[in-house]
C-alpha positions in Angstrom: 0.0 0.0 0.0 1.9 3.6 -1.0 2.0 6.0 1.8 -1.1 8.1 2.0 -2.5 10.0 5.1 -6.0 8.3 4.7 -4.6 4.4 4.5 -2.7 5.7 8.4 -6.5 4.9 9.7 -5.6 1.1 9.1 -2.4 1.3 10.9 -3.5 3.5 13.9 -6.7 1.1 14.6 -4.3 -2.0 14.6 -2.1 -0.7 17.0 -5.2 0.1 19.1 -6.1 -3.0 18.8 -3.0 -4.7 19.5 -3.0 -2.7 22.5 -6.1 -4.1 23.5 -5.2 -7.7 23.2 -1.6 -7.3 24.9 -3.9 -6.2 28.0 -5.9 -8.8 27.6 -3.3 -11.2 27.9 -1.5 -9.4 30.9 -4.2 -8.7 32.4 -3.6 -10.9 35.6 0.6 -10.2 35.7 1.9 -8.1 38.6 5.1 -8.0 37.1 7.7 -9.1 34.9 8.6 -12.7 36.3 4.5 -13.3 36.5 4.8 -12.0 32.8 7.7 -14.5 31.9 6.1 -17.5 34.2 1.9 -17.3 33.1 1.3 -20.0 30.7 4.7 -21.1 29.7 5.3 -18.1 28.2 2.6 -18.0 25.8 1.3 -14.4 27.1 5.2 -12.9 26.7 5.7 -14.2 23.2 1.7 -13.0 22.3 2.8 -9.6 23.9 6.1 -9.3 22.3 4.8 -10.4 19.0 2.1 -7.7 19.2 4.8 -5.1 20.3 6.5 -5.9 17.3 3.6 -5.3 14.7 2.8 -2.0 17.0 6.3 -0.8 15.9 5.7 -2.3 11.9 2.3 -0.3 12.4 4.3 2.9 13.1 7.0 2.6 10.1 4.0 2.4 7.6 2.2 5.3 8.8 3.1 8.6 6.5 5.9 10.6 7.5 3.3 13.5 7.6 1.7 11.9 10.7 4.5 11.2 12.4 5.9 15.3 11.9 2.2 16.8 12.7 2.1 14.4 16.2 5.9 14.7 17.6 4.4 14.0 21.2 4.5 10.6 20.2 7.4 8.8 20.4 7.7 7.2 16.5 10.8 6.1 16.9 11.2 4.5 19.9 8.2 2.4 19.3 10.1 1.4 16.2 13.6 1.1 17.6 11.8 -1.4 19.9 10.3 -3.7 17.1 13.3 -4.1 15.4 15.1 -5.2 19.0 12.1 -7.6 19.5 13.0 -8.9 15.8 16.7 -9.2 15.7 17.3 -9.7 19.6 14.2 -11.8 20.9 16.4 -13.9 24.1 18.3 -10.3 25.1 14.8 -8.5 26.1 14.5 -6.7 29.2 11.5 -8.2 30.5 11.4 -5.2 32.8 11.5 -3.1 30.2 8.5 -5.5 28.4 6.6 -5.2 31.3 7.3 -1.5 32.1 6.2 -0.7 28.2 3.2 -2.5 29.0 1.9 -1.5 32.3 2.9 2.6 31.5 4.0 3.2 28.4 0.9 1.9 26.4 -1.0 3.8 28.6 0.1 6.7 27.2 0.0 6.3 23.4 -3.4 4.4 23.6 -4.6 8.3 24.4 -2.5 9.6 21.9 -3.3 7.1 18.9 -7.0 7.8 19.9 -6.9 11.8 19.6 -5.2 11.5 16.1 -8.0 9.3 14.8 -10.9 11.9 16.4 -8.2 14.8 14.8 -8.4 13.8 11.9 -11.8 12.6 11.4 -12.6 16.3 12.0 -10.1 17.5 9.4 -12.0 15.1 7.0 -9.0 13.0 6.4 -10.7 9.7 8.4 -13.8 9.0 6.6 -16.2 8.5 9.9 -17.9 5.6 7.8 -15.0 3.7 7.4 -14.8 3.6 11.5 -18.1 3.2 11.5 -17.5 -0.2 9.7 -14.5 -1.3 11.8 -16.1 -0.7 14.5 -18.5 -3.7 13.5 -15.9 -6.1 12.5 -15.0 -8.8 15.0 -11.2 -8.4 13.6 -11.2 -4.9 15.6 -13.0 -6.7 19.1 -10.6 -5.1 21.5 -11.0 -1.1 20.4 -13.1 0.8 22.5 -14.8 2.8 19.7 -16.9 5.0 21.9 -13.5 6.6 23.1 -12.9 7.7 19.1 -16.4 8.3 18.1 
């Protein structure tokens, strides 16, 4: 897909919904060794994966974005995928669980106001939320927070 300001709804609903689900599955942790012990590891490895397609979210959204919202950390949230990719065993799970529990926290927020920006600047067709907000791919978005 070519970069183009209205396709950045696509990636900014994923990573609110990959948001969602990560707290879904950490739901019960009270930190980092109950991340690394609950269920063999399967709600890490969900959580990290899903870090890692925030951060692939990120590097497809339009440069344009990214300069118009500086609050948000872009990079950062990218650096961190590509460490998740190339340097799984040497995570921090400290910093994991710290990214979790306070860091997503903030951008949720932050992700959220863009969309309701730029649904008022026209750019977001309100429809085309309207419609993801009945699909069962987008379960964990609460849309009442955008809309």
């Amino acid at each position: 897909m070519l970069p183009n300001e209205r396709n950045d709804l696509l990636y900014l609903l994923n990573i609110l919904e990959y948001i969602g689900k990560i707290w879904k599955y950490t739901e019960k942790i009270n930190n980092a060794e109950e991340l690394f012990e609950l269920n063999e590891q399967m709600n890490l490895n969900a959580s990290l994966t899903l870090l890692a397609n925030i951060g692939e979210n990120v590097s497809k959204t339009t440069e344009e974005l990214k300069n118009e919202y500086p609050n948000v950390e872009w990079q950062k949230i990218k650096k961190f995928r590509n460490r998740i990719a190339h340097d799984y065993a040497g995570i921090d799970l400290a910093i994991v669980y710290e990214i979790i529990t306070n860091d997503l926290r903030v951008l949720k927020p932050e992700i959220e106001k863009i969309i309701k920006d730029k649904i008022k600047q026209k750019i977001f067709d309100i429809e085309e939320i309207k419609i993801s907000k009945k699909s069962k791919y987008y379960y964990h978005i609460n849309f009442d927070e955008i809309l």
